[in-house]
C-alpha positions as CSV (number, residue, x, y, z in Angstrom):
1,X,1.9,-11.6,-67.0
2,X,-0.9,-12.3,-64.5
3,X,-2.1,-8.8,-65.2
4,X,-2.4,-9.9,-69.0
5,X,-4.3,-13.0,-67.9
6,X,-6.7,-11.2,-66.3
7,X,-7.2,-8.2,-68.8
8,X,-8.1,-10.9,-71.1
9,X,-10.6,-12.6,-68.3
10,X,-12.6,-9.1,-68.1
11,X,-12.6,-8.9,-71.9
12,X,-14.2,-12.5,-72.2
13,X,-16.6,-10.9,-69.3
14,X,-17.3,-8.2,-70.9
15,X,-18.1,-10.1,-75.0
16,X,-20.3,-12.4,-72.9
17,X,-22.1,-9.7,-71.1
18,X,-22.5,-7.0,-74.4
19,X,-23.2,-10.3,-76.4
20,X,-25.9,-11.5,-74.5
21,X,-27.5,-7.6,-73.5
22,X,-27.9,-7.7,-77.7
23,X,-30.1,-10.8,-77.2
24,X,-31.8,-9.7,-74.3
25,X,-32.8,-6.5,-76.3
26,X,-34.1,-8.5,-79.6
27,X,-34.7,-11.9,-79.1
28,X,-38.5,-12.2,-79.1
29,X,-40.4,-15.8,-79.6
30,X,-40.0,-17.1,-76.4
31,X,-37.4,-20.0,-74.7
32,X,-37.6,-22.0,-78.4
33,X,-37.1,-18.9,-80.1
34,X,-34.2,-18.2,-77.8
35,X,-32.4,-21.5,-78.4
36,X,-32.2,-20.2,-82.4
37,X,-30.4,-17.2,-81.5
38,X,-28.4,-19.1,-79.0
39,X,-27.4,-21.6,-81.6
40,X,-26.9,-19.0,-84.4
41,X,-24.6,-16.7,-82.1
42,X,-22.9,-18.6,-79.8
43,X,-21.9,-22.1,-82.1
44,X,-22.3,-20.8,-85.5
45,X,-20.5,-17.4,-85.6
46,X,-18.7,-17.1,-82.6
47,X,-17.7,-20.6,-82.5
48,X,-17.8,-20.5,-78.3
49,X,-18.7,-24.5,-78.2
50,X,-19.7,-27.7,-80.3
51,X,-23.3,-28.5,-81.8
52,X,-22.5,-31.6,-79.4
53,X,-21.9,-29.4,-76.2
54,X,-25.0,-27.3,-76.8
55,X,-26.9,-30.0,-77.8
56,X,-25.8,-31.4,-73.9
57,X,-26.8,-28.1,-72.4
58,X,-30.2,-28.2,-74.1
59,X,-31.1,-31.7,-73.4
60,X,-30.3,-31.1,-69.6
61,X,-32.4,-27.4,-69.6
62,X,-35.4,-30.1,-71.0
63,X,-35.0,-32.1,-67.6
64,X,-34.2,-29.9,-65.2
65,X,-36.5,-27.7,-63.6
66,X,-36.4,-24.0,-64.1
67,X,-36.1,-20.6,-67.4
68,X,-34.4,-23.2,-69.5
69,X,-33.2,-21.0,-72.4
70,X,-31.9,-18.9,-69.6
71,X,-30.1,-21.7,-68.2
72,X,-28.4,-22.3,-71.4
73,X,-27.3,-19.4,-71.2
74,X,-25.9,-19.8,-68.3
75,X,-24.5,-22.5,-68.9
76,X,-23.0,-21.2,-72.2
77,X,-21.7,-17.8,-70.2
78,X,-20.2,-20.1,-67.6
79,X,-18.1,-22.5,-70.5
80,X,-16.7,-19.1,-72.0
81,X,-15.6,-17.2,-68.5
82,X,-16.4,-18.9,-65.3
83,X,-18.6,-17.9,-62.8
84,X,-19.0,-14.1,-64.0
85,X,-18.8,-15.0,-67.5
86,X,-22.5,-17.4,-66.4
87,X,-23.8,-14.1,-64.7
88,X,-22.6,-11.7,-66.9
89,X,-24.6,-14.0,-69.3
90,X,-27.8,-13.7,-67.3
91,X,-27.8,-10.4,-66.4
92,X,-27.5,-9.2,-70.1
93,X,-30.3,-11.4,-71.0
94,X,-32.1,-10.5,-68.9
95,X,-31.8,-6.8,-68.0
96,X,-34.0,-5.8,-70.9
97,X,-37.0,-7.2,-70.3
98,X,-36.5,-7.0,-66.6
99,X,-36.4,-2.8,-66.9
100,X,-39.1,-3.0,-69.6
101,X,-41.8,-4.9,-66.9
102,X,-40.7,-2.8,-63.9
103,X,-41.3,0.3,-65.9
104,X,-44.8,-1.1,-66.8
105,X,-46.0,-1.9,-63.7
106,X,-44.8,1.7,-63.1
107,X,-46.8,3.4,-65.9
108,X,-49.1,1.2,-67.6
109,X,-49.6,0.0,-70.9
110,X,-49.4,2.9,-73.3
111,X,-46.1,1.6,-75.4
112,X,-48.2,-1.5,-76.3
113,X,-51.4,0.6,-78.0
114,X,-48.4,2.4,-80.4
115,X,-48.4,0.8,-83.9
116,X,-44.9,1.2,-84.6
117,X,-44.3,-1.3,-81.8
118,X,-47.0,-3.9,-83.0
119,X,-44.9,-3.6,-86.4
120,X,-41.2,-3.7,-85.0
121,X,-42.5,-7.0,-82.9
122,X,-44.0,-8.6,-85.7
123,X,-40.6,-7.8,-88.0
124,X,-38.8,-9.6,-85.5
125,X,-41.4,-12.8,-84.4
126,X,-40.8,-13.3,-88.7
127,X,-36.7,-13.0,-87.5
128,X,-37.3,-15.9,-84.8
129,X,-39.0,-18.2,-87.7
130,X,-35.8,-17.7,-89.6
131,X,-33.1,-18.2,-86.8
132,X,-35.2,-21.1,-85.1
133,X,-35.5,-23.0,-88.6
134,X,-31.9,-22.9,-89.3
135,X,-31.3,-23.8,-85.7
136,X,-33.4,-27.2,-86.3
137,X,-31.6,-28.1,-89.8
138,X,-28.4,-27.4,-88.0
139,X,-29.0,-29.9,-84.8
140,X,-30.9,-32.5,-87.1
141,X,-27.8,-32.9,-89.5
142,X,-26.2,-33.5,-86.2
143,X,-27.9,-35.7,-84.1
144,X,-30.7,-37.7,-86.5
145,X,-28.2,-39.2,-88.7
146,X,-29.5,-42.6,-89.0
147,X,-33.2,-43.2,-89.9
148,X,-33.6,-44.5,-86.1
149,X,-32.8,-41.1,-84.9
150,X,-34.9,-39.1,-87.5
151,X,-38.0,-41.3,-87.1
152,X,-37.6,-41.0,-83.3
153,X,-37.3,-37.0,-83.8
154,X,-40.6,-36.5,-86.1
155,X,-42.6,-38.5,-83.5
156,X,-41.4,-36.7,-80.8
157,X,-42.7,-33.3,-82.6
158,X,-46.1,-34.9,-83.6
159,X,-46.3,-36.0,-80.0
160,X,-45.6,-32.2,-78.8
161,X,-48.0,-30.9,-81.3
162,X,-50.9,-32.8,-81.5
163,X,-50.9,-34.6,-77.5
164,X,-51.8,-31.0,-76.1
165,X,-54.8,-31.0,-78.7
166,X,-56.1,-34.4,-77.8
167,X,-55.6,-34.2,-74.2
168,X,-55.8,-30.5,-73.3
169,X,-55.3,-31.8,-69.3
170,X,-51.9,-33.5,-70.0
171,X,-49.3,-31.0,-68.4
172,X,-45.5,-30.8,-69.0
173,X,-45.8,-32.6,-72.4
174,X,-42.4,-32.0,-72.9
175,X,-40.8,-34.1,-70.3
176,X,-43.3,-36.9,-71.5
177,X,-41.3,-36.7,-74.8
178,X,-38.1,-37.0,-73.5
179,X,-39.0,-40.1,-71.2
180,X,-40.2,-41.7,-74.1
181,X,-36.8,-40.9,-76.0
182,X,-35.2,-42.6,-72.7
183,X,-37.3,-45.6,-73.0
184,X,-36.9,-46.1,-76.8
185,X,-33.4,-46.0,-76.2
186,X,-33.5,-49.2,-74.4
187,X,-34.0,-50.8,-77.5
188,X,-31.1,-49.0,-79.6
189,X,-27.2,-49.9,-79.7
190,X,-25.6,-47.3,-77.7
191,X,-22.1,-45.5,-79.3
192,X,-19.4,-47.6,-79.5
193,X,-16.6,-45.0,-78.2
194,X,-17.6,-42.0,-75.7
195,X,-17.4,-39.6,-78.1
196,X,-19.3,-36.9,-76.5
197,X,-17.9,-33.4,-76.3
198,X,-16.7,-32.9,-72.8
199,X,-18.5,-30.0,-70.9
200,X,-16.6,-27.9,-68.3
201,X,-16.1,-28.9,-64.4
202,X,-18.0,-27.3,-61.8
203,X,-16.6,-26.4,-59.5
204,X,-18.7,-27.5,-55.9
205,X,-21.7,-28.7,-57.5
206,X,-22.6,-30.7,-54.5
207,X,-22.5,-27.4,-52.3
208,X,-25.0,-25.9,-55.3
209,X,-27.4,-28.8,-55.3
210,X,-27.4,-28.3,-51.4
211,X,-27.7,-24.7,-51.8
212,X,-30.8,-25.3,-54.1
213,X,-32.5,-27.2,-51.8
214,X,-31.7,-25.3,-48.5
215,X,-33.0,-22.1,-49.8
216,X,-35.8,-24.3,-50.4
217,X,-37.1,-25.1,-47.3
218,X,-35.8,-21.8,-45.6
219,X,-38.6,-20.1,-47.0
220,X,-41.0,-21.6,-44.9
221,X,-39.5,-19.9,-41.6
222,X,-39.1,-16.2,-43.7
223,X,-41.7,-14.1,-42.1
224,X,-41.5,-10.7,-43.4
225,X,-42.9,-9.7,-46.8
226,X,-39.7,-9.1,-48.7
227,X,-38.6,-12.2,-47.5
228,X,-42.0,-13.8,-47.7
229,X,-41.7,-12.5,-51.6
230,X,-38.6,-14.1,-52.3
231,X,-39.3,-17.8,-51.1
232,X,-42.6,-17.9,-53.0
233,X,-41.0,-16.8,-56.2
234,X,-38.0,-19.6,-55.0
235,X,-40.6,-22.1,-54.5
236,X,-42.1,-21.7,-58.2
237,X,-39.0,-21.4,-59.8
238,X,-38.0,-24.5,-58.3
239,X,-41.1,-26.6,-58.9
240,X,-42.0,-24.8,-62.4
241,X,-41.6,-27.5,-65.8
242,X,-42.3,-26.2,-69.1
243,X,-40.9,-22.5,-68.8
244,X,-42.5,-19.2,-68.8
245,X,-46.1,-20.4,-70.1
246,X,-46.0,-22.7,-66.5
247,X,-44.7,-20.3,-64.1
248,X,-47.2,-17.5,-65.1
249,X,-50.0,-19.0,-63.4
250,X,-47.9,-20.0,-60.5
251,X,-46.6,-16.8,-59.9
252,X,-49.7,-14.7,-60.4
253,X,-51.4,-17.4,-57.4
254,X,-49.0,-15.5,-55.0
255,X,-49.7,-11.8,-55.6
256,X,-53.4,-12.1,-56.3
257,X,-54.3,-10.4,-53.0
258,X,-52.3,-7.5,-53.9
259,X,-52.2,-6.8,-57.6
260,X,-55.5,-6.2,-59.2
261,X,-56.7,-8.8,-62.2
262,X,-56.5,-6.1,-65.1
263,X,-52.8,-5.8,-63.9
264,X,-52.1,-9.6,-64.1
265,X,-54.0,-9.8,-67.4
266,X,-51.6,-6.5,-68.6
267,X,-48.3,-8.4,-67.2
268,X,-49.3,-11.9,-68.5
269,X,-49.8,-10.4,-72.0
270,X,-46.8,-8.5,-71.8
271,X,-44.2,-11.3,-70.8
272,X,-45.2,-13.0,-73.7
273,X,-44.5,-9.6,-75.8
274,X,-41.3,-8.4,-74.9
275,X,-37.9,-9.7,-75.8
276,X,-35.9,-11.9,-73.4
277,X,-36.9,-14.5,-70.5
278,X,-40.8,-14.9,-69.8
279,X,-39.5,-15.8,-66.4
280,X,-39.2,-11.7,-65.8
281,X,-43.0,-12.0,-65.2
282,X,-41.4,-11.5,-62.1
283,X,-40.1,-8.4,-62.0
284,X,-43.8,-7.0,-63.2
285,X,-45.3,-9.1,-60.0
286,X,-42.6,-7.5,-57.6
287,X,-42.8,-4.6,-58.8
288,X,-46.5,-4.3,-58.3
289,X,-46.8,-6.3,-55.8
290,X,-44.4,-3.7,-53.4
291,X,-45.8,-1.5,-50.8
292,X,-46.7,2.5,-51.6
293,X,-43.3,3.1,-49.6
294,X,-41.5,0.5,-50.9
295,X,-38.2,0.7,-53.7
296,X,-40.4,-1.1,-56.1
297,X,-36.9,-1.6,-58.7
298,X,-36.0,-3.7,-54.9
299,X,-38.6,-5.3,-54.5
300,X,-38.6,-6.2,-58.8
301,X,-35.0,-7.4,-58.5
302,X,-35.6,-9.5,-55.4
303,X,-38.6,-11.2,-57.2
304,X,-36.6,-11.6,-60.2
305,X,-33.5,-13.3,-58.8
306,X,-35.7,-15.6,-56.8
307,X,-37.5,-17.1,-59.9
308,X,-34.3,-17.5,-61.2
309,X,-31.8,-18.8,-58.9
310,X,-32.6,-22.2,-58.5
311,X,-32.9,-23.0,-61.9
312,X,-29.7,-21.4,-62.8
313,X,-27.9,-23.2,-59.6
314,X,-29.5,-26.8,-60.8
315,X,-28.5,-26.3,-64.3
316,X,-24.8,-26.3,-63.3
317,X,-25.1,-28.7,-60.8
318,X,-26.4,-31.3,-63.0
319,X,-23.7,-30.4,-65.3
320,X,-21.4,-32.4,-63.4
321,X,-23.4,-35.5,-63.0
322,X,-24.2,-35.5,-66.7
323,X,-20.4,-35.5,-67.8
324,X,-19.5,-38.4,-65.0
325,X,-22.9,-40.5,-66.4
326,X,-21.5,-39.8,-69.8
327,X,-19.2,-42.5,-69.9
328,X,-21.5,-45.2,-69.3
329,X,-22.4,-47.0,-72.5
330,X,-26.2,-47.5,-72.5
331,X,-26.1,-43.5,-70.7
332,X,-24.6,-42.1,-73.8
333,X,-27.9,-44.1,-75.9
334,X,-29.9,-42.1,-73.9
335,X,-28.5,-38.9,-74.2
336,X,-28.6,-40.1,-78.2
337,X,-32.1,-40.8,-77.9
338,X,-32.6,-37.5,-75.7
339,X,-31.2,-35.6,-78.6
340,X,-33.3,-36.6,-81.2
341,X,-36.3,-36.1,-79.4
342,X,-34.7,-32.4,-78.7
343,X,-34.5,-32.0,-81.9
344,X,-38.6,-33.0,-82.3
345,X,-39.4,-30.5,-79.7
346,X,-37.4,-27.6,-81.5
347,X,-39.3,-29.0,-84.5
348,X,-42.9,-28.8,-82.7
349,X,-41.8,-25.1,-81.2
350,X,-41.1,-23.9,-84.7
351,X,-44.2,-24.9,-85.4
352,X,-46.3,-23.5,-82.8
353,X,-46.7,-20.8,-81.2
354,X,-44.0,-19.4,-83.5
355,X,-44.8,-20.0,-87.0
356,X,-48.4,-20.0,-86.5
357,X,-48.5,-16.4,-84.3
358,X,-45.7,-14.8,-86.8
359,X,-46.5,-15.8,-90.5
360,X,-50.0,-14.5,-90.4
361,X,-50.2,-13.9,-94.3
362,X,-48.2,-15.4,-97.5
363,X,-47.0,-11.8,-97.7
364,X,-45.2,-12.5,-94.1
365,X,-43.6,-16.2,-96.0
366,X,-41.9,-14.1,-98.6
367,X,-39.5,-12.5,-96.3
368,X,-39.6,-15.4,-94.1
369,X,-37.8,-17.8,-97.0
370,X,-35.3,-15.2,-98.3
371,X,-34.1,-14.7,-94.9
372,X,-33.5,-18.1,-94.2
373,X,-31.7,-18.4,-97.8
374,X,-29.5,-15.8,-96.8
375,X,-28.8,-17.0,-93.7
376,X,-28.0,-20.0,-95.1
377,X,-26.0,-19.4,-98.1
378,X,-24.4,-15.9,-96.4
379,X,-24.7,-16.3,-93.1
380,X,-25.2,-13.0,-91.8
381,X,-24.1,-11.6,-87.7
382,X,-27.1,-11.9,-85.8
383,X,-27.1,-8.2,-85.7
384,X,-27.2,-7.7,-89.2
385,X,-30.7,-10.0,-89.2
386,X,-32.3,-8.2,-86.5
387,X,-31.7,-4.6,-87.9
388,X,-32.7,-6.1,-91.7
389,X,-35.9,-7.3,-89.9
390,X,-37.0,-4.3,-87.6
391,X,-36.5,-2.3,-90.6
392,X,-38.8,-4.9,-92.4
393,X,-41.4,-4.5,-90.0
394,X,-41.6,-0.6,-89.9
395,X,-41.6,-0.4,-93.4
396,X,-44.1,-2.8,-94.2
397,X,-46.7,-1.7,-90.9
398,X,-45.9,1.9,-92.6
């Protein structure tokens, strides 16, 4: 029996791992795009948790520091098989684009001068428009029914789109939203019941947060350059709001004495490009960062995990204080209120940078609009869109 038990541990393992790889391998757009895919997969297919749970998980990825479609993923991994289910989740992610930027910094840029590339990308930036609009219908039917909720959504996604245009210095935009959500929902009736959907224990998440911060201030005694190399990408990890388009900057500050500005330009354009986390900037900057001696797929990985960990760790660890907070009444108005204004910031991301870098032409709306009909009406697997959409894009750059 026990041997049963476990057989059917290492195949949950194993779905979450190959399940995830697929996204890592296809899911361009960036972290907004990435929440589509997660919602399509993981809550409408596969039926792994509740538009409420994920809806949780997303809020907290808003808040806490750190790759925050990754650490829904995580997160998600974690609900479905425990600890290895949460890395299986993140290494399938992100082993993709993690390979794809080691090799780059190994041999240059020639894959991004081919044209059937530039095609099979723009096939699937049109996919992410498709997946990330059905993922906002599906979250605003659940979380802005009343008129409160939706009014309190669209001004959040005006506020994300047009605050960055007004006020080009305002930084982490975002987390300006979601305080505003928190203090508007002073002013709203919280749920009568606790009705949220319960998300899993975690295990020793005081030992994590401690774990966060220890690693923390251990960097600043680390002397040699591998170790020097992880506690700077720690650090940024740590301190990073806003995701990938953040930490780029931060990270490319540490290695500017040894990588060359073409090759920062080369990675910065290409993290933006390949499927997967922008947070495997990283492994482009370790790689090329790593001495002529050096295992540069080492030096890659060690970058890599850094920018990572403490995210990942956080993500968990706040977990556990979200579900106890939960059952306070005027808490659960704000994670009501924190919601909506999710939902407004999905809205705003569909907006921009995906619609307006991916539908370029009213020829690229056509396919745009049957997709998303057949995804409604059929719903498709995931894999099914991406092949449909790659093909798209091949045939029509042909």
């Amino acid at each position: 029996m026990p041997n049963k038990s476990f057989s059917r541990y290492g195949q949950r393992v194993l779905d979450v791992f190959w399940t995830f790889l697929l996204l890592g391998l296809t899911s361009f757009g960036g972290p907004a795009a990435h929440l589509g895919y997660f919602n399509q997969t993981f809550i409408q297919r596969k039926k792994w948790a509740t538009e409420a749970q994920y809806a949780q998980w997303v809020a907290l990825s808003q808040v806490v520091p750190g790759p925050g479609s990754s650490q829904v993923g995580f997160a998600l991994g974690y609900h479905r098989a425990g600890w290895l289910g949460a890395w299986a989740a993140f290494v399938g992610f992100t082993l993709p684009s993690f390979i794809i930027m080691v090799l780059l910094a190994q041999f240059g840029q020639h894959w991004q001068d081919q044209l059937w590339f530039s095609n099979l990308v723009h096939g699937l930036k049109l996919l992410a428009v498709v997946v990330v609009a059905d993922a906002c219908l599906n979250m605003w039917r659940a979380f802005c029914k009343s008129t409160a909720m939706g009014v309190l959504a669209l001004f959040s996604a005006a506020f994300m789109v047009f605050l960055p245009v007004l006020y080009p210095a305002l930084s982490m935009v975002s987390l300006w939203v979601l305080f505003a959500a928190g203090v508007f929902s002073l002013f709203t009736s919280p749920p009568v019941a606790y009705t949220a959907e319960p998300l899993p224990a975690v295990r020793f998440a005081p030992w994590l947060l401690a774990m966060v911060i220890g690693l923390f201030f251990v960097g600043f005694v680390l002397t040699d350059q591998l170790s020097q190399l992880f506690s700077n990408f720690y650090q940024a990890g740590a301190l990073v709001f806003g995701g990938g388009h953040v930490v780029l900057p931060m990270l490319s500050a540490f290695v500017s004495d040894s990588v060359a500005d073409a090759d920062l330009l080369m990675g910065y354009a290409a993290a933006q490009a390949v499927p997967g986390p922008m947070f495997t900037m990283a492994s482009f900057l370790g790689a090329s960062s790593a001495p002529s001696d050096a295992n540069i797929w080492l030096w890659a990985g060690v970058a890599t995990l850094a920018v990572f960990l403490s995210g990942l760790l956080l993500m968990l660890s706040a977990q556990s204080m979200w579900q106890g907070l939960s059952y306070y009444a005027r808490f659960r108005s704000v994670v009501m209120c924190l919601n909506a204004a999710v939902v407004g910031i999905l809205l705003a991301a569909l907006w921009n940078p995906i619609l307006t870098s991916s539908v370029l032409t009213v020829w690229d709306l056509m396919p745009v609009l049957v997709g998303f009909a057949w995804l409604r009406v059929k719903r498709p697997s995931i894999f099914t869109l991406i092949l449909s959409f790659v093909a798209l894009g091949l045939i029509s750059g042909g």
